[in-house]
N, C-alpha and C positions, 0 to 999 in steps of 0.2 A: 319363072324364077322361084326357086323354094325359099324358104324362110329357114332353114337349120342355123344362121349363123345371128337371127334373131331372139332374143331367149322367148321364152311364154312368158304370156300374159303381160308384157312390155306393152306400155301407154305409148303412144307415137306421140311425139310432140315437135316443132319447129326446131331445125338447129341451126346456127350462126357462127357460132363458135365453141372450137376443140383445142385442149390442151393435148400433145402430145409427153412424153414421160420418156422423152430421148433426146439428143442432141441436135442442132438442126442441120439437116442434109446439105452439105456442102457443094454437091451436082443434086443436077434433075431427078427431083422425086414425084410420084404419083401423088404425094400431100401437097405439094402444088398445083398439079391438076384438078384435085380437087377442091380446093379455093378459089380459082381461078374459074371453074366452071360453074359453081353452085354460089360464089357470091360471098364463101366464108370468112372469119378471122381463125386461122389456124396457127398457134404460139409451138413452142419447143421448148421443153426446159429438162434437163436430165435432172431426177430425183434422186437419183446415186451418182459419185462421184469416186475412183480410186486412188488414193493413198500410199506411197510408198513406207514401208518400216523402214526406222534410220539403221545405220549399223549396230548401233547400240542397242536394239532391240532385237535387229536379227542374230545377233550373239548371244541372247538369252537361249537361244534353242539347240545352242550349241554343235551347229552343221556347218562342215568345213567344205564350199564346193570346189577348193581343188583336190578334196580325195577323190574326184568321182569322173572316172573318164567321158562320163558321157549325158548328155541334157537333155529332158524334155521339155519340148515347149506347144503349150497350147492355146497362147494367144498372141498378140504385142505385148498387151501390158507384162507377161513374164517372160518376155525379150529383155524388153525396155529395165524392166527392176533388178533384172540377175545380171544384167552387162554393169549398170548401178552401182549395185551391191559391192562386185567384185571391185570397182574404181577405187570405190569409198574404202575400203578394206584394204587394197592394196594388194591384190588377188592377181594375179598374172595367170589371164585363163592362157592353158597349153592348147599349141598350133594343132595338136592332136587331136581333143576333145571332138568328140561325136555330136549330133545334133538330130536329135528325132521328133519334127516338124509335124503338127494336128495336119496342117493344109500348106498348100503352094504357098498361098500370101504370107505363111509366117516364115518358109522357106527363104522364100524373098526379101523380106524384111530384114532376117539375118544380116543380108549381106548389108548394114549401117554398121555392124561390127565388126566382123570377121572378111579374113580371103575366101570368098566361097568357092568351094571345091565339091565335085557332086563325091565324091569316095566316103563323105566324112556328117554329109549333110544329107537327109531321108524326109520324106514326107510321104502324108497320105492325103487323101480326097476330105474327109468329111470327120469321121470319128477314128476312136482309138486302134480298133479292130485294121484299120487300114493299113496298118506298119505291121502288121504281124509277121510278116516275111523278115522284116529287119531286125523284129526283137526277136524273131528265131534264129537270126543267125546271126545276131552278137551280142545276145542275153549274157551265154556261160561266161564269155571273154570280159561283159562289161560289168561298172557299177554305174548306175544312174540316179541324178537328182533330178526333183523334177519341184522347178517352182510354180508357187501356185498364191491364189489368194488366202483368206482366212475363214473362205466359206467352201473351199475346198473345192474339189470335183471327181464327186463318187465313183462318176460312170466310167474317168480315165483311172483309180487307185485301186477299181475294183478291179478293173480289169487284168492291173501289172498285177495283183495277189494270184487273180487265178492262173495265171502266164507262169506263174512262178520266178517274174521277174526282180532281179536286186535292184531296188530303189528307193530311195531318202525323200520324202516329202519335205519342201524348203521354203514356208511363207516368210514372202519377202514385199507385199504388197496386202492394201484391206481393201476390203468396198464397203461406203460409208454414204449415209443419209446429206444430201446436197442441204443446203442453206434456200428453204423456198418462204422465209419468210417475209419478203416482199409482196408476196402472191395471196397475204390475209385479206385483202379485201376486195381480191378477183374474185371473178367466178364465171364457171364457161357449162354450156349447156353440156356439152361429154368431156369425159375424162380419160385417157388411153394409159393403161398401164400393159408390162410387155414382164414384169418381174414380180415374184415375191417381195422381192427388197424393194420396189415401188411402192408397193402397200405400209412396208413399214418405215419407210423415210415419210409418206403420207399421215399417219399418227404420231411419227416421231416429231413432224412441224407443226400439225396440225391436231393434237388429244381429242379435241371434240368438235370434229368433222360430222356432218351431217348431209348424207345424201341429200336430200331434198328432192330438188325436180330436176339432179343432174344426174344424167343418163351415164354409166356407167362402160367402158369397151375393156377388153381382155384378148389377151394372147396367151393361148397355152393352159393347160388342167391346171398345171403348179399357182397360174397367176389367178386362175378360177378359185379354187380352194382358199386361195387369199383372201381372197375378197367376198366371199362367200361365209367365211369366218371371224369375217368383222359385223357381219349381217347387214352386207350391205345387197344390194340389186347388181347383178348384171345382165345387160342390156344387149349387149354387141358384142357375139362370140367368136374368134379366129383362134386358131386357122377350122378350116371343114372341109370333107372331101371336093366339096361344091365352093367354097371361097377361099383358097388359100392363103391371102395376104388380110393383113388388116386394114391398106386402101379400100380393098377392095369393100369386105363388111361395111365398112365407113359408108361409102355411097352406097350400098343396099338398102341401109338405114333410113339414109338421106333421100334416096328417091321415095320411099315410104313416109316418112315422115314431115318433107318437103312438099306435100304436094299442093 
């Protein structure tokens, strides 16, 4: 077993109990297997929570979405806000309009709104670059909005710029620091954060938070650099070529630390 997904110079100590910094898995998850085998208290509590903007606000930005034939959508929540939107406003989205889907699921999801029809509905596998067959062949014809949160997403705005594609950015939703102030006078031996914006809903409940003897887990460079900039420790790093999930880390930890 390698240790890559251990940081250096990490003190091993007993663990019991983990907070997760997500929501709690509503099927079979591997954080229950891990409780279940090792003996743990494993909690759930998402530190971010999203936000819809009322109409009144989303008319400050003054974006009209039935000029635009055609919609990006790259999650639920900018299903869920821009069907919303339109209600609230009194928007009559056309039987026409386009729909250019990140993945299947949001594909799927669609149809709580609309007659799905595959002519008019596209999706890709995984990232932006996956549609490019369909923004190639109805970019010139289309205009597209694409809603989005208030933290944006580079990877998909960047992309329609260099495509040379026409599209309107339309926040219509925020992602906001959750209410953990129930949780002053918990304290759990690890901490799992999976976001930037978990670190900072973490200062935003808590100003003077102090590591101490709690072990610290991370997902992802972005959420490293967080945490790393608060000068704090991290302890337990995912993903790695050798651990790719964060259960998984978790019990590598654990059988080290456990023993």
């Amino acid at each position: 077993m390698t240790a890559d997904s251990i940081a250096q110079g990490v003190s091993l100590k007993m663990v019991k109990s983990i907070l997760i910094s997500q929501p709690k898995p509503v099927q079979k998850s591997p954080y229950y297997d891990l409780e279940q085998k090792y003996g743990l208290q494993i909690d759930f509590r998402s530190f971010i929570q999203v936000e819809g903007l009322s109409a009144k606000e989303f008319r400050k930005q003054k974006v009209y979405p039935e000029e635009y034939s055609s919609v990006i959508l790259n999650s639920k929540n900018s299903v869920d806000h821009f069907f919303r939107l339109c209600e609230e406003m009194r928007i009559k989205v056309s039987q026409e309009t386009k729909y250019f889907c990140l993945t299947e699921n949001i594909a799927n999801y669609l149809q709580k709104f609309i007659l799905f029809r595959k002519r008019k509905v596209f999706n890709g596998t995984k990232v932006i670059q996956d549609l490019a067959p369909y923004f190639n062949k109805h970019k010139d014809k289309e205009t597209f909005l694409f809603p989005c949160s208030n933290i944006g997403s580079p990877e998909i705005t960047n992309y329609l710029k260099e495509a040379n594609i026409n599209y309107q950015e339309a926040v219509m939703y925020r992602t906001v620091s959750s209410d953990l102030s129930d949780l002053s006078d918990i304290t759990y031996d690890v901490l799992v954060f999976f976001s930037a914006l978990d670190i900072k809903s973490l200062y935003e409940n808590f100003p003077d938070f102090k590591q101490n003897d709690t072990r610290i887990a991370v997902f992802g460079n972005t959420t490293n650099k967080a945490v790393l900039e608060r000068g704090l420790n991290v302890d337990i790093l995912a993903p790695t070529p050798e651990i790719p999930s964060m259960p998984m880390a978790l019990e590598k930890y654990i059988l080290m630390s456990n023993k």
